[in-house]
N, CA, C and O atoms as a Tripos MOL2 file, in Angstrom:
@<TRIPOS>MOLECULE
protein
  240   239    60     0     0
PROTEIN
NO_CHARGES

@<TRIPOS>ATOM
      1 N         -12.1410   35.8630  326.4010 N.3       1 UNK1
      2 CA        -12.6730   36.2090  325.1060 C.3       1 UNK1
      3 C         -12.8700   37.7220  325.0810 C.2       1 UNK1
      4 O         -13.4710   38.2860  325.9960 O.2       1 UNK1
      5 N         -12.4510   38.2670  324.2160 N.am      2 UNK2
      6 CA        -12.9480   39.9450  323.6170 C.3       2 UNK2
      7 C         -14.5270   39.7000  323.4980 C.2       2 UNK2
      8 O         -15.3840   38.9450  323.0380 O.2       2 UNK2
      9 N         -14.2760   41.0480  324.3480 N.am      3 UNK3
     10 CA        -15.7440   41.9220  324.2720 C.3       3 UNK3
     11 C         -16.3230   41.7300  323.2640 C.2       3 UNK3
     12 O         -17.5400   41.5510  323.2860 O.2       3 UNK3
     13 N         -15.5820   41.7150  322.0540 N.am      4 UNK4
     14 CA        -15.7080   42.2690  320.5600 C.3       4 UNK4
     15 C         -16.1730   41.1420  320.1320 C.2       4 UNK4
     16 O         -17.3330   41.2490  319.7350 O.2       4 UNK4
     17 N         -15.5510   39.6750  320.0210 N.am      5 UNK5
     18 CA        -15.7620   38.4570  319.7680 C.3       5 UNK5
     19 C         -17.0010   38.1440  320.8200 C.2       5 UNK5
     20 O         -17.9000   37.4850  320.2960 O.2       5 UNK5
     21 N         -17.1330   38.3580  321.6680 N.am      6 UNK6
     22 CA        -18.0620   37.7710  322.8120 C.3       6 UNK6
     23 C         -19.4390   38.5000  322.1430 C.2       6 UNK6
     24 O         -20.2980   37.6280  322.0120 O.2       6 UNK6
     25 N         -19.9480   39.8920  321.6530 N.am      7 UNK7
     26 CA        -20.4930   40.6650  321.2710 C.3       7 UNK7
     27 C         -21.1040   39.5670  319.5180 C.2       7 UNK7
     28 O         -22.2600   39.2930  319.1970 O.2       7 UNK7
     29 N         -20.1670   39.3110  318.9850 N.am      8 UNK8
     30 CA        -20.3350   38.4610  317.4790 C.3       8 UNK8
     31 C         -20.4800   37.0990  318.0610 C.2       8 UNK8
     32 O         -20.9470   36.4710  317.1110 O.2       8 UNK8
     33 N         -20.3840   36.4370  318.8500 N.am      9 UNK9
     34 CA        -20.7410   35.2000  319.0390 C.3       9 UNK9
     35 C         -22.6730   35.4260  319.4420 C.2       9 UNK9
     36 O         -23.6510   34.7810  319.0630 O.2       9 UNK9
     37 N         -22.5390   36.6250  320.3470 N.am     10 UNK10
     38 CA        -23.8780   36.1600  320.9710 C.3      10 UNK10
     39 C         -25.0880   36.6390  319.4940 C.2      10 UNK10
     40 O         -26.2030   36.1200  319.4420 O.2      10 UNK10
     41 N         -24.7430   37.3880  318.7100 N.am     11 UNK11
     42 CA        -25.4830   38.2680  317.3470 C.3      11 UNK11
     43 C         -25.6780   36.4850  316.6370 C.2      11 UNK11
     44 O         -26.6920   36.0930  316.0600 O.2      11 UNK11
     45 N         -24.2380   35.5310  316.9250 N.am     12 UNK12
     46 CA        -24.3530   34.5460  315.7320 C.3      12 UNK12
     47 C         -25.2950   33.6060  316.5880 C.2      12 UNK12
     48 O         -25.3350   32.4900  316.0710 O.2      12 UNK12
     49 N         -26.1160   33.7060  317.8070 N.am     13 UNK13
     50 CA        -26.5460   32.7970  318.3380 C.3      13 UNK13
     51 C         -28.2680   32.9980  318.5020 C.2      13 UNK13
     52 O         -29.1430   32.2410  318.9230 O.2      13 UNK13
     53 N         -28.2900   34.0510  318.0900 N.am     14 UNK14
     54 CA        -29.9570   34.5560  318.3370 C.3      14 UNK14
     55 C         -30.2700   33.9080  317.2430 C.2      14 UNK14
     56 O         -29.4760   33.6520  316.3380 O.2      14 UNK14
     57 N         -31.9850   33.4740  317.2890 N.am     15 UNK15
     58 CA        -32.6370   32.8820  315.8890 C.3      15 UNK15
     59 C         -32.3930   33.9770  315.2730 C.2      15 UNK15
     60 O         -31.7910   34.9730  315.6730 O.2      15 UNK15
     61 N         -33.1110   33.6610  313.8150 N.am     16 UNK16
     62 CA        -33.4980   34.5690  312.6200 C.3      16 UNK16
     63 C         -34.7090   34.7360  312.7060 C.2      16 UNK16
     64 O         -35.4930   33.8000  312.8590 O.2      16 UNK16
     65 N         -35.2160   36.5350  312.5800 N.am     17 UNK17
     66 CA        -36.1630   36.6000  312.3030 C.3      17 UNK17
     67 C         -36.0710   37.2080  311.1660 C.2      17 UNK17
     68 O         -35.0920   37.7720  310.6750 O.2      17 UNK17
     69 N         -37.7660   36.9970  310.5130 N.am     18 UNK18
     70 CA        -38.1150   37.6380  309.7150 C.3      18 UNK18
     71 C         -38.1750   38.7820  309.4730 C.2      18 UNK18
     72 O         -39.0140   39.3210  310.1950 O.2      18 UNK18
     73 N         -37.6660   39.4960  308.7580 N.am     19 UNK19
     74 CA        -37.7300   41.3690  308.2240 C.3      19 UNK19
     75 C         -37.2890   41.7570  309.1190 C.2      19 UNK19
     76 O         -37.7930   42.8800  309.1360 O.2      19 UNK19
     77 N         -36.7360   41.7040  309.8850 N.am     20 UNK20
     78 CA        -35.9230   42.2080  311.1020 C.3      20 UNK20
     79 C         -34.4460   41.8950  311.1070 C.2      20 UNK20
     80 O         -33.8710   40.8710  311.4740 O.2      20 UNK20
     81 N         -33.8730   43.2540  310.5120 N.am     21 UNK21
     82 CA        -32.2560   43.1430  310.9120 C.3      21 UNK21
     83 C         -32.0500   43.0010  311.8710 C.2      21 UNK21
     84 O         -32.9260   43.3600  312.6570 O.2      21 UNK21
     85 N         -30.5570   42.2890  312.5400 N.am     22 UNK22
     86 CA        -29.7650   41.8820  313.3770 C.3      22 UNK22
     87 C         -29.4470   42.9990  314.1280 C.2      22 UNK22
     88 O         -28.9180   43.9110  313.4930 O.2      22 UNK22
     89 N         -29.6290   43.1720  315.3080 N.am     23 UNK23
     90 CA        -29.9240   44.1290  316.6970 C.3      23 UNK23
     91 C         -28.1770   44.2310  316.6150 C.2      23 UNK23
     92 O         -27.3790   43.3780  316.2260 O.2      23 UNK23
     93 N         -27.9010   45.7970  317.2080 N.am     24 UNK24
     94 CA        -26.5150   46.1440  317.8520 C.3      24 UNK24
     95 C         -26.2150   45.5510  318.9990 C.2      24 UNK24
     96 O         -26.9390   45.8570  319.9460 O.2      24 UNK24
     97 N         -25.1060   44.5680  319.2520 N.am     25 UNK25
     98 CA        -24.8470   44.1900  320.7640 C.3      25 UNK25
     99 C         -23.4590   44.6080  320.8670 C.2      25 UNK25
    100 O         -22.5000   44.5390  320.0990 O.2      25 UNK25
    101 N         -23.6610   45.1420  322.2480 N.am     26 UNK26
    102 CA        -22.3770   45.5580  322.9860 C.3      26 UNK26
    103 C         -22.1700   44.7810  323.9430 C.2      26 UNK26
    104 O         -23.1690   44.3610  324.5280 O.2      26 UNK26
    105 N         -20.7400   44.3160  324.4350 N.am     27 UNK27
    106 CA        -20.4160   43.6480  325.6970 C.3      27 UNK27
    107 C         -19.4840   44.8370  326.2170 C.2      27 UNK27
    108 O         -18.8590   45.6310  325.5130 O.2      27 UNK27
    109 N         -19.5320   44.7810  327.5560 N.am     28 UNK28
    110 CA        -18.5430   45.8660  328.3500 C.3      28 UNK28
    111 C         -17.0140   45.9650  328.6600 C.2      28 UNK28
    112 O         -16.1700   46.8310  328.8890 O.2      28 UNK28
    113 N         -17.1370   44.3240  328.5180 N.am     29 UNK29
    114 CA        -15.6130   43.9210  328.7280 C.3      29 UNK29
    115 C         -15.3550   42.2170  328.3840 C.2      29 UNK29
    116 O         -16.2090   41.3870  328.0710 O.2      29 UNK29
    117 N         -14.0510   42.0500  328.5390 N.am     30 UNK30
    118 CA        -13.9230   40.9840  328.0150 C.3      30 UNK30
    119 C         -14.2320   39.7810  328.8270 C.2      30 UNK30
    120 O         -14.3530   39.9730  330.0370 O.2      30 UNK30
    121 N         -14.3810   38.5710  328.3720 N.am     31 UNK31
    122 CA        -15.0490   37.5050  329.7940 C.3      31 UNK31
    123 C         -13.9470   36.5870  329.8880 C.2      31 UNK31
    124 O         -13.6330   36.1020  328.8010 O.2      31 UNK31
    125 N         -13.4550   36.3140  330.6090 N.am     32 UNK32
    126 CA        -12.5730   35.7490  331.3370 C.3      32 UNK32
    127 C         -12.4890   34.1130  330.8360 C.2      32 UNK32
    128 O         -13.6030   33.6340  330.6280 O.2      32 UNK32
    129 N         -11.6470   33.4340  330.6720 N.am     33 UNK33
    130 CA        -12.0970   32.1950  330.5060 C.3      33 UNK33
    131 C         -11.9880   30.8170  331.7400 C.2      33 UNK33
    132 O         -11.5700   29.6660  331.6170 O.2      33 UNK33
    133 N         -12.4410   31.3950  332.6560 N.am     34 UNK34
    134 CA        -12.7330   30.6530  333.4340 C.3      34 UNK34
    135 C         -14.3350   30.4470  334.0940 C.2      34 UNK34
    136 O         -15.1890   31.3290  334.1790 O.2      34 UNK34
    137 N         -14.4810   28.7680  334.6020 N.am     35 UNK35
    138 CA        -15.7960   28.6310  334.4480 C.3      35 UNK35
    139 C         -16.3560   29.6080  335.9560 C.2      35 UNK35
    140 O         -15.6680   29.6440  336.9770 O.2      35 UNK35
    141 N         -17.3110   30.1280  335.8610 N.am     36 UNK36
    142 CA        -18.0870   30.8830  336.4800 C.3      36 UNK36
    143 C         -17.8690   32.3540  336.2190 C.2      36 UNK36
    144 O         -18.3180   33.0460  337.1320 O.2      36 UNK36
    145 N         -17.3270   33.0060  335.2690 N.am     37 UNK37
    146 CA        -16.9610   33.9750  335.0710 C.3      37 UNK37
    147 C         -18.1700   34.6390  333.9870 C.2      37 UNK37
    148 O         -18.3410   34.1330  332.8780 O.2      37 UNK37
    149 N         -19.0040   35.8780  334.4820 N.am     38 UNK38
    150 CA        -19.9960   36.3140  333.8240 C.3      38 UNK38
    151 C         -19.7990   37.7360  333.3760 C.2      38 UNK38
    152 O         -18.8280   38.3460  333.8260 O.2      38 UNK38
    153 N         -20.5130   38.2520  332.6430 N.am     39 UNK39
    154 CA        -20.5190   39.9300  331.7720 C.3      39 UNK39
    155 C         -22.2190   39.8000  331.6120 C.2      39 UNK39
    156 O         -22.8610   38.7500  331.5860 O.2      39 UNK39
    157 N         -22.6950   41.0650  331.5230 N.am     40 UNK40
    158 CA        -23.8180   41.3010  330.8230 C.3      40 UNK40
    159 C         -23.5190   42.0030  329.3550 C.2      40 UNK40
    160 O         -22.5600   42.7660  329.2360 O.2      40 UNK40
    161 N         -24.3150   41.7280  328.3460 N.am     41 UNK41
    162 CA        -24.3240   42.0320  327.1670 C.3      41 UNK41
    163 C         -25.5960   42.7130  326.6330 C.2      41 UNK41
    164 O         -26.6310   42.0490  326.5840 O.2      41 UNK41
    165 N         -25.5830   44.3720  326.1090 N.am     42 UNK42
    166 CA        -26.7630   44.8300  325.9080 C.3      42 UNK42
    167 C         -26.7550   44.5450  324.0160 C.2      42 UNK42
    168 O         -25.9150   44.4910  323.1180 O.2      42 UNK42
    169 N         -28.6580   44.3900  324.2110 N.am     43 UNK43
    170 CA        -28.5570   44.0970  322.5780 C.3      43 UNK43
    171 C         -29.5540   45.4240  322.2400 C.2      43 UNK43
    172 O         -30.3560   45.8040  323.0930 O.2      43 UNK43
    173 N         -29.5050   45.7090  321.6850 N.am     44 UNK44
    174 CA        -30.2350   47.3990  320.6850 C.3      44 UNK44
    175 C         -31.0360   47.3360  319.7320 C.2      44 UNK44
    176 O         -30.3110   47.5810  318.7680 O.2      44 UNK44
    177 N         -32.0100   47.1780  319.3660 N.am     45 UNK45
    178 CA        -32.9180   47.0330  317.9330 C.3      45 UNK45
    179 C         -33.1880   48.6700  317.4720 C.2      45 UNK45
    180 O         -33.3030   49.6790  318.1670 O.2      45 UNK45
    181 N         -33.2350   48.4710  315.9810 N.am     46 UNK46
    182 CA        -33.5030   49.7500  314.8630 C.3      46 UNK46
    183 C         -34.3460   50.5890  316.3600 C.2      46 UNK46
    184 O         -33.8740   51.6450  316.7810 O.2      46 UNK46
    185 N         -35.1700   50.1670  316.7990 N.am     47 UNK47
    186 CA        -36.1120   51.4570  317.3630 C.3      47 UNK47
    187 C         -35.6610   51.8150  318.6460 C.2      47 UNK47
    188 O         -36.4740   52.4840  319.2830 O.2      47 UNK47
    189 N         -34.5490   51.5500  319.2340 N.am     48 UNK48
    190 CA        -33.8790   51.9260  320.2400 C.3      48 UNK48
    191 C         -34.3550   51.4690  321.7520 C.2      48 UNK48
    192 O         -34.2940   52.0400  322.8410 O.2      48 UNK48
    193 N         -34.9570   49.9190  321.2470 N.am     49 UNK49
    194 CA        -35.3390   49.2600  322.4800 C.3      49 UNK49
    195 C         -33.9940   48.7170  322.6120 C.2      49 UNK49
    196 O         -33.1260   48.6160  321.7450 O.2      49 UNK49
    197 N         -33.9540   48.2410  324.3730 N.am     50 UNK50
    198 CA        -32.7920   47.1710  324.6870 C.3      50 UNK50
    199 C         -33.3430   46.5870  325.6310 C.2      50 UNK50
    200 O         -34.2940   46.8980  326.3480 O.2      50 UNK50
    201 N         -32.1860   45.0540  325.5560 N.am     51 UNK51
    202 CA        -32.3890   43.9120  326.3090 C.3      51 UNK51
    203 C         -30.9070   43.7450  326.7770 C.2      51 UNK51
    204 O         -29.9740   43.9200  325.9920 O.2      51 UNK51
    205 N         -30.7170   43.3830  328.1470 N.am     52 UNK52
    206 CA        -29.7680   42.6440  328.8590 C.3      52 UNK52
    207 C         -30.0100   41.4820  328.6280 C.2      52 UNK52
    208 O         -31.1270   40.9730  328.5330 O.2      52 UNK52
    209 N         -28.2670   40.6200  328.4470 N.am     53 UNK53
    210 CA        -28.3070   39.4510  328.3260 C.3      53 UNK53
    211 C         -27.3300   39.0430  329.3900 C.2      53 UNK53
    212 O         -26.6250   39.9420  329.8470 O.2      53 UNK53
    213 N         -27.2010   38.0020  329.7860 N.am     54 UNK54
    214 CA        -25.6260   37.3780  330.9780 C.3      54 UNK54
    215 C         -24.9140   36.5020  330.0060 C.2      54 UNK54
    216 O         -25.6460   35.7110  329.4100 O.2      54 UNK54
    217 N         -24.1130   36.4840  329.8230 N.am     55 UNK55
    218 CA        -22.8540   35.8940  329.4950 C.3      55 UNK55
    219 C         -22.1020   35.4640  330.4320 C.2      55 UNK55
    220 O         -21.7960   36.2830  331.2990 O.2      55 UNK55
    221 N         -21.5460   33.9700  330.5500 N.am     56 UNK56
    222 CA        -20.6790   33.1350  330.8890 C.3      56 UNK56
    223 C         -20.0300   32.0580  330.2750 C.2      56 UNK56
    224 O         -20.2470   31.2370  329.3830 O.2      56 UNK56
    225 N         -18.8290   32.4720  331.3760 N.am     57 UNK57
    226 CA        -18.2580   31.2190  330.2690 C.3      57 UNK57
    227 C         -18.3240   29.6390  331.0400 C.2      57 UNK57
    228 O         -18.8780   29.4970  332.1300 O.2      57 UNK57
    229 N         -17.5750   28.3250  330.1840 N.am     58 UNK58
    230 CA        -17.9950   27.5150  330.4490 C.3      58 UNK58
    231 C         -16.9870   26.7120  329.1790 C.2      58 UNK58
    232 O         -16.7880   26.9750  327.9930 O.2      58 UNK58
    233 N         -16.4580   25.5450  330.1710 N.am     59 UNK59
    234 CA        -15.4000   24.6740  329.5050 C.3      59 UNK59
    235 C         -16.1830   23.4150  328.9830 C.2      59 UNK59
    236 O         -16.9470   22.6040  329.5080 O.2      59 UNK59
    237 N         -15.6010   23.6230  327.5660 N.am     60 UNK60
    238 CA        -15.9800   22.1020  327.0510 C.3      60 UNK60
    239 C         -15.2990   21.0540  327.5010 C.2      60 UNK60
    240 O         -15.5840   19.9200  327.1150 O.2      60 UNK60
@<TRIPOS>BOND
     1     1     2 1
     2     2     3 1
     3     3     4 2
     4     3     5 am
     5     5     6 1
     6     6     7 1
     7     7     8 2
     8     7     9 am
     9     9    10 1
    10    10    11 1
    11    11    12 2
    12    11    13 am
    13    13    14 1
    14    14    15 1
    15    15    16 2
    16    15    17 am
    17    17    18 1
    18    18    19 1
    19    19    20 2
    20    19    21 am
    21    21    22 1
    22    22    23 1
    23    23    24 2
    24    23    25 am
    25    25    26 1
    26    26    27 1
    27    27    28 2
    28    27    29 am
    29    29    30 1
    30    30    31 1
    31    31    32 2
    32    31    33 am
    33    33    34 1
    34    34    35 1
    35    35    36 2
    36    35    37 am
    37    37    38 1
    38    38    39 1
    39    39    40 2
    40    39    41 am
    41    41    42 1
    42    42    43 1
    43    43    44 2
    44    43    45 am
    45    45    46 1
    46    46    47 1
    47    47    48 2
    48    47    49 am
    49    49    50 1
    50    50    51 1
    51    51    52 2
    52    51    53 am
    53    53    54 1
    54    54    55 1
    55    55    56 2
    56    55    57 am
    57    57    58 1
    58    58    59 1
    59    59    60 2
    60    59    61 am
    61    61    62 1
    62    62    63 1
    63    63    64 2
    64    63    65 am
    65    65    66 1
    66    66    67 1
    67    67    68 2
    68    67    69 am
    69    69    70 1
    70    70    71 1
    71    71    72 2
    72    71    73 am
    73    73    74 1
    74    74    75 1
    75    75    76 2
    76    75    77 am
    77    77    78 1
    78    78    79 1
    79    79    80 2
    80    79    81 am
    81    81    82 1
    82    82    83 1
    83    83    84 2
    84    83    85 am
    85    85    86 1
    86    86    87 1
    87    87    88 2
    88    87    89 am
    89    89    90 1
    90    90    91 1
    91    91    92 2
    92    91    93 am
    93    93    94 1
    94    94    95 1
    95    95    96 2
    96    95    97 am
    97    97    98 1
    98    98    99 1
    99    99   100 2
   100    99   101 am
   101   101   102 1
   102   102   103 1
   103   103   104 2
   104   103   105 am
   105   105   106 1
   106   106   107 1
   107   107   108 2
   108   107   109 am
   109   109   110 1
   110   110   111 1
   111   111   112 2
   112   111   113 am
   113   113   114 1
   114   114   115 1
   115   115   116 2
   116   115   117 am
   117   117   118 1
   118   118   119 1
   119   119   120 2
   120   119   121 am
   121   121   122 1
   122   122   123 1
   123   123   124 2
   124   123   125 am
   125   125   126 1
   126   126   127 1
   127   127   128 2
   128   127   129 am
   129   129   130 1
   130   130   131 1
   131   131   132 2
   132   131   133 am
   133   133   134 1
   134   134   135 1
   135   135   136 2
   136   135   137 am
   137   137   138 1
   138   138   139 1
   139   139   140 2
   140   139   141 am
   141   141   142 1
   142   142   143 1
   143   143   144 2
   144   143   145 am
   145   145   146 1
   146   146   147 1
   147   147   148 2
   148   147   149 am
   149   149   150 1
   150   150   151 1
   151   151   152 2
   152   151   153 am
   153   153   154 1
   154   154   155 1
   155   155   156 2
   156   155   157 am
   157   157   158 1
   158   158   159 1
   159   159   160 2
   160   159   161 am
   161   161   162 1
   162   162   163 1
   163   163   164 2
   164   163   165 am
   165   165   166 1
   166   166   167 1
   167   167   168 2
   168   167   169 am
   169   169   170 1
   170   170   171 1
   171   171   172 2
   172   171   173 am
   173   173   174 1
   174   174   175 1
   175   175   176 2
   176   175   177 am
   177   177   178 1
   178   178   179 1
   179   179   180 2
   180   179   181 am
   181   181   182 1
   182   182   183 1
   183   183   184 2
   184   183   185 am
   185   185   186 1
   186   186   187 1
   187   187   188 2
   188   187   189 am
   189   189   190 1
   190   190   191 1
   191   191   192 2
   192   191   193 am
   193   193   194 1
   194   194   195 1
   195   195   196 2
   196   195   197 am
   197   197   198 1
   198   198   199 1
   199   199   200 2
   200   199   201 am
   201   201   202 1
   202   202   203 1
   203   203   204 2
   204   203   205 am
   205   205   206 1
   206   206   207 1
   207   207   208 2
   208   207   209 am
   209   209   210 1
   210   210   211 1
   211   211   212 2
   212   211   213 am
   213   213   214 1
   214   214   215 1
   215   215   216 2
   216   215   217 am
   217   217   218 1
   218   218   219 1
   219   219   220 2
   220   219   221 am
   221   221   222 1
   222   222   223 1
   223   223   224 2
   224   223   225 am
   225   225   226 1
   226   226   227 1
   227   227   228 2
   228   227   229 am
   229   229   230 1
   230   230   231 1
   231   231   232 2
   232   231   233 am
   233   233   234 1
   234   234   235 1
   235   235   236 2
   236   235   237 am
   237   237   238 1
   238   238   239 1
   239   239   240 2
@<TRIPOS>SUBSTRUCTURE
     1 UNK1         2 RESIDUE 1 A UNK
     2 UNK2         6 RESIDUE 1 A UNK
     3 UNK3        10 RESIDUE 1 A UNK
     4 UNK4        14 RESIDUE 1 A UNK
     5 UNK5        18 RESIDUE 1 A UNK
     6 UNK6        22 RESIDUE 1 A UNK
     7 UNK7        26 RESIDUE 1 A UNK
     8 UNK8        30 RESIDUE 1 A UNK
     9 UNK9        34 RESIDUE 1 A UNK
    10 UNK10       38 RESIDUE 1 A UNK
    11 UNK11       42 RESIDUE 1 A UNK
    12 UNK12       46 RESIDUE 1 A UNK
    13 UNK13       50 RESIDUE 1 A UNK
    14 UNK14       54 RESIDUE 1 A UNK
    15 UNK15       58 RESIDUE 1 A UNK
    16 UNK16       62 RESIDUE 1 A UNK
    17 UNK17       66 RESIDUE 1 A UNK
    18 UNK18       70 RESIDUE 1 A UNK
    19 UNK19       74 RESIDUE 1 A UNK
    20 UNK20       78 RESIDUE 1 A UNK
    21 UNK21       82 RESIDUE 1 A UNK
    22 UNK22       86 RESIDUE 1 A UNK
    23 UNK23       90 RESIDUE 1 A UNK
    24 UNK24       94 RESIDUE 1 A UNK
    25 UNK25       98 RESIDUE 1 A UNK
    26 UNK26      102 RESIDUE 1 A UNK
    27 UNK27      106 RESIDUE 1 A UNK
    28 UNK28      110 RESIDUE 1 A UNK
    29 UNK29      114 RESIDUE 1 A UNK
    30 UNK30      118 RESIDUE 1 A UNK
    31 UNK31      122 RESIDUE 1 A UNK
    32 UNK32      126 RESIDUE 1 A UNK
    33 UNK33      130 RESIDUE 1 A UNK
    34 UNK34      134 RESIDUE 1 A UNK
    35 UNK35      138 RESIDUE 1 A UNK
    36 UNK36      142 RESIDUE 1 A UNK
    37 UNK37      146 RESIDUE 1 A UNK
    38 UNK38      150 RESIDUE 1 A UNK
    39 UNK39      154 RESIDUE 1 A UNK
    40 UNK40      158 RESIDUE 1 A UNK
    41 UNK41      162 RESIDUE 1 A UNK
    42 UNK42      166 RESIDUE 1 A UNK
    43 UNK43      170 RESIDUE 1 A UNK
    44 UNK44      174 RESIDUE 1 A UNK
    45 UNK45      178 RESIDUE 1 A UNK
    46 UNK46      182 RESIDUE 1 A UNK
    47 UNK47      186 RESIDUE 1 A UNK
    48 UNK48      190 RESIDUE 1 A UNK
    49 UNK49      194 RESIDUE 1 A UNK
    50 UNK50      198 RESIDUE 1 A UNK
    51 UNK51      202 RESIDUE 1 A UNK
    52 UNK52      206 RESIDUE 1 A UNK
    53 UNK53      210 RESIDUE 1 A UNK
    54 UNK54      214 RESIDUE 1 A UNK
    55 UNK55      218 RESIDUE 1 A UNK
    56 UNK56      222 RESIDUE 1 A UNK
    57 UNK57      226 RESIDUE 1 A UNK
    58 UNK58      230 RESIDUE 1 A UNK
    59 UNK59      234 RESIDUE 1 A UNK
    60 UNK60      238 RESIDUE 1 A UNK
């Protein structure tokens, strides 16, 4: 999966909050599609906090 797509999946997976726009996430690279294969993904809010996330993948 693209960085890019991997980056819009994880934005479409966070709850909704209230009055709070949707944080910038970057992934570094693309994740592989095989199972055990991981990336970290940073997410960015308006005030220039960040959070690491792990990303893996995983077969239906």
């Amino acid at each position: 999966m693209s960085s890019v797509k991997l980056a819009t999946l994880f934005a479409e997976k966070l709850p909704p909050q209230r009055a709070v726009p949707k944080p910038y996430i970057t992934c570094p690279e693309d994740l592989a599609a095989k199972v055990g294969t991981t990336t970290r993904c940073k997410l960015t809010t308006d005030d220039g906090s960040t959070l690491g996330a792990a990303m893996g993948a995983r077969l239906h």
